[in-house]
C-alpha positions as semicolon CSV with decimal commas, in nm:
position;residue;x (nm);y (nm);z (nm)
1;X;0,017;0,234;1,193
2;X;-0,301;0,170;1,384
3;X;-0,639;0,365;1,223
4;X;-0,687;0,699;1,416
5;X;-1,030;0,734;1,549
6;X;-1,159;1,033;1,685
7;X;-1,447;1,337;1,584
8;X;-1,616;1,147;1,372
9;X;-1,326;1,061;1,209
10;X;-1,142;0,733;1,116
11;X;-0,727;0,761;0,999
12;X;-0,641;0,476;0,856
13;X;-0,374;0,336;0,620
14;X;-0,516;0,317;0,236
15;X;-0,573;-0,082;0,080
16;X;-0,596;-0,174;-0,265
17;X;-0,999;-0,184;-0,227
18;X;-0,974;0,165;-0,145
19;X;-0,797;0,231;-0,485
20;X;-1,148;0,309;-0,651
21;X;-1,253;0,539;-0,393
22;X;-0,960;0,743;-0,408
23;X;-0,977;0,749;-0,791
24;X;-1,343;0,868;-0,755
25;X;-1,258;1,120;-0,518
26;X;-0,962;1,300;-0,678
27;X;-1,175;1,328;-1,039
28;X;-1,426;1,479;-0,869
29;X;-1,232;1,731;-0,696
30;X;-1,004;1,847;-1,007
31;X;-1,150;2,220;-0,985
32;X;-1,104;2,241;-0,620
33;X;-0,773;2,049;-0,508
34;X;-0,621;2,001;-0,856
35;X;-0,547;2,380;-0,856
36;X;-0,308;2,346;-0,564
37;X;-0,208;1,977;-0,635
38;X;-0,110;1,866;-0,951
39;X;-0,127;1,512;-0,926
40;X;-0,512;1,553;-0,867
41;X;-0,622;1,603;-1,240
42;X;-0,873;1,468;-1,504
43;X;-0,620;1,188;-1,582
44;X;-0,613;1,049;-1,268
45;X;-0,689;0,678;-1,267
46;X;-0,754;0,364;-1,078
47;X;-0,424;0,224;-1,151
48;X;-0,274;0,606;-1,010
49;X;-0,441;0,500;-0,719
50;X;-0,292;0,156;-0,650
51;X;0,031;0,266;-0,756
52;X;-0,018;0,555;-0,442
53;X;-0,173;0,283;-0,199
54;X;0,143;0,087;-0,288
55;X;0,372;0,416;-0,248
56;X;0,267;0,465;0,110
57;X;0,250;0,059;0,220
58;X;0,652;0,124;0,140
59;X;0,707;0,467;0,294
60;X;0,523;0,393;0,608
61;X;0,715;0,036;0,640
62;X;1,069;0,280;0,601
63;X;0,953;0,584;0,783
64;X;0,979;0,787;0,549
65;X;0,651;0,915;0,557
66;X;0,274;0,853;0,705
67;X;0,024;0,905;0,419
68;X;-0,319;0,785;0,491
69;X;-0,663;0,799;0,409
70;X;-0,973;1,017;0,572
71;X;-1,267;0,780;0,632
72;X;-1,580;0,869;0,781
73;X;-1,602;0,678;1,102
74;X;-1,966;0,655;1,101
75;X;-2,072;0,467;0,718
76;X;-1,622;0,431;0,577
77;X;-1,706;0,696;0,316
78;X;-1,321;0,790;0,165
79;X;-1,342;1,145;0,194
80;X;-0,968;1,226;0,170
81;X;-0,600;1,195;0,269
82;X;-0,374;1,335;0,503
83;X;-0,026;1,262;0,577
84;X;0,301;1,324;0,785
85;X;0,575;1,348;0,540
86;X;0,940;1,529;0,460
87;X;1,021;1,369;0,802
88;X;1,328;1,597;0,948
89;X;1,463;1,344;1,202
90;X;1,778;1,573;1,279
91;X;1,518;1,816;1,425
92;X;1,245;1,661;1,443
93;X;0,973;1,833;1,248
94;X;0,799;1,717;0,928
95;X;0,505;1,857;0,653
96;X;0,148;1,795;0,738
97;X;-0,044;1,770;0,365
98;X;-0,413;1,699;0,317
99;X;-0,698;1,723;0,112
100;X;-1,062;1,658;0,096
101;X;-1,304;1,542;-0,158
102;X;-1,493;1,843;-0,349
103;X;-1,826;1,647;-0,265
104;X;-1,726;1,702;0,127
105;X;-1,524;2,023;0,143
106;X;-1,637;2,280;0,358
107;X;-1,745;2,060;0,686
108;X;-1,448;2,108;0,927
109;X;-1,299;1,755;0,813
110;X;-0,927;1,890;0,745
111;X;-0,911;2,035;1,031
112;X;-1,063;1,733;1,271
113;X;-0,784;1,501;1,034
114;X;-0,502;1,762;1,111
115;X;-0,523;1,732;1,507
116;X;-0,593;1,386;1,472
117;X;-0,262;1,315;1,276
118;X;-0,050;1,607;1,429
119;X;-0,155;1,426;1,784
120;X;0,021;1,097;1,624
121;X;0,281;1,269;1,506
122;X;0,410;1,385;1,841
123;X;0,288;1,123;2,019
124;X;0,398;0,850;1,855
125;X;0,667;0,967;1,600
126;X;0,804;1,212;1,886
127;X;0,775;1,512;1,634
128;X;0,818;1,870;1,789
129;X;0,700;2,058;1,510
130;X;0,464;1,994;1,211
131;X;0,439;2,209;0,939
132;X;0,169;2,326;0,727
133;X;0,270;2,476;0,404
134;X;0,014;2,598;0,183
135;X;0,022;2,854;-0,149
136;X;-0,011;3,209;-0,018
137;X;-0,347;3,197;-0,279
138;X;-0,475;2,892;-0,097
139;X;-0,740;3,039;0,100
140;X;-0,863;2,713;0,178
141;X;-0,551;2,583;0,316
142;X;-0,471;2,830;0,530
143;X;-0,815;2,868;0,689
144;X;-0,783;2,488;0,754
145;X;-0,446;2,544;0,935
146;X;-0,596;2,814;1,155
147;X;-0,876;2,612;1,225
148;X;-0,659;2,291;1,318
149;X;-0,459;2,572;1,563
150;X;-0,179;2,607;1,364
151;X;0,039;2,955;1,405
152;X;0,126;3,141;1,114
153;X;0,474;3,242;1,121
154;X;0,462;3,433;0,766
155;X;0,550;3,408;0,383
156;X;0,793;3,252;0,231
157;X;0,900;3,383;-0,147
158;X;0,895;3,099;-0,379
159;X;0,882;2,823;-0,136
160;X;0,647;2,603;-0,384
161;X;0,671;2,519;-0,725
162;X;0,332;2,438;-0,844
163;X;0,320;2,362;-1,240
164;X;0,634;2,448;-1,318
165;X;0,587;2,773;-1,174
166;X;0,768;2,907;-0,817
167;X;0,497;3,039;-0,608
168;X;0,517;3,194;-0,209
169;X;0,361;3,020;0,071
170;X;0,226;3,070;0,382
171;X;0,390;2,865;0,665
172;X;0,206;2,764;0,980
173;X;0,343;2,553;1,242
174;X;0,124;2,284;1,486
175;X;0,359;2,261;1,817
176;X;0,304;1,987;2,099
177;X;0,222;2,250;2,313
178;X;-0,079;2,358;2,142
179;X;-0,217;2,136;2,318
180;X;-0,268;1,855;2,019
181;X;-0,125;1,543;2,210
């Protein structure tokens, strides 16, 4: 996968030197995306991050899934990931998961990665759906699925399991004719 460039954005597939960054990131952001994510807590290391740079070298090389990192195009700051994953090929429709760095939450950067990504995904994967599943409590989320032009299409009773614990989500859906191509 080539990087995706675009609104002051760069896509790009994760390398081991980006392991630090990532580790970095995901401590700071422990009260902010560790609520919805449970990987992202205060025992998240270096060597969780190499083992995740690894994890996505392998799923990207099967197509199983596209997990990369959010750079700023400008200076390369890491400021996140995003990914394409849960890849339905029978119908063609997969998850669309990201997350930003505490430090840089709050400046439209979700959604600039999500129509950057959901572009590749139709584009180049030949997706016709991508969906954006976020807890029904995760304000956040959903605004950023709105904001990337995602439809909601409702809530779904315990569609996540978050801790241990079933929670509903909202669903949203990104469509190739939303004009994201």
């Amino acid at each position: 996968m080539a990087a995706l460039v675009g609104d002051g954005l760069c896509l790009r597939p994760l390398l081991m030197a980006d392991a630090p960054a990532l580790a970095r990131a995901a401590l700071e952001s422990v009260s902010t995306v560790g609520v919805w994510l449970p990987w992202c807590d205060a025992s998240f290391t270096e060597a969780d991050a190499e083992h995740w740079v690894r994890t996505c070298e392998e799923d990207r090389a099967d197509g199983s899934a596209y997990s990369v990192g959010i750079f700023d195009a400008a200076g390369g700051e890491y400021l996140g990931g995003i990914g394409i994953n849960h890849i339905n090929r029978e119908h063609d429709f997969a998850n669309l998961g990201f997350w930003v760095r505490q430090s840089r939450q709050g400046e439209r950067i979700a959604p600039r990665a999500a129509r950057l990504m959901a572009a590749y995904g139709f584009g180049k994967l030949g997706l016709t759906r991508l969906e954006i599943v976020a807890a029904e409590q995760n304000t956040r989320s959903r605004k950023v699925a709105e904001k990337a032009g995602a439809r909601f299409e409702g809530i779904l009773h315990n569609r996540l399991v978050i801790r241990g614990v079933a929670v509903p989500a909202a669903m949203y859906a990104l469509l190739p004719e939303s004009g994201i191509t």
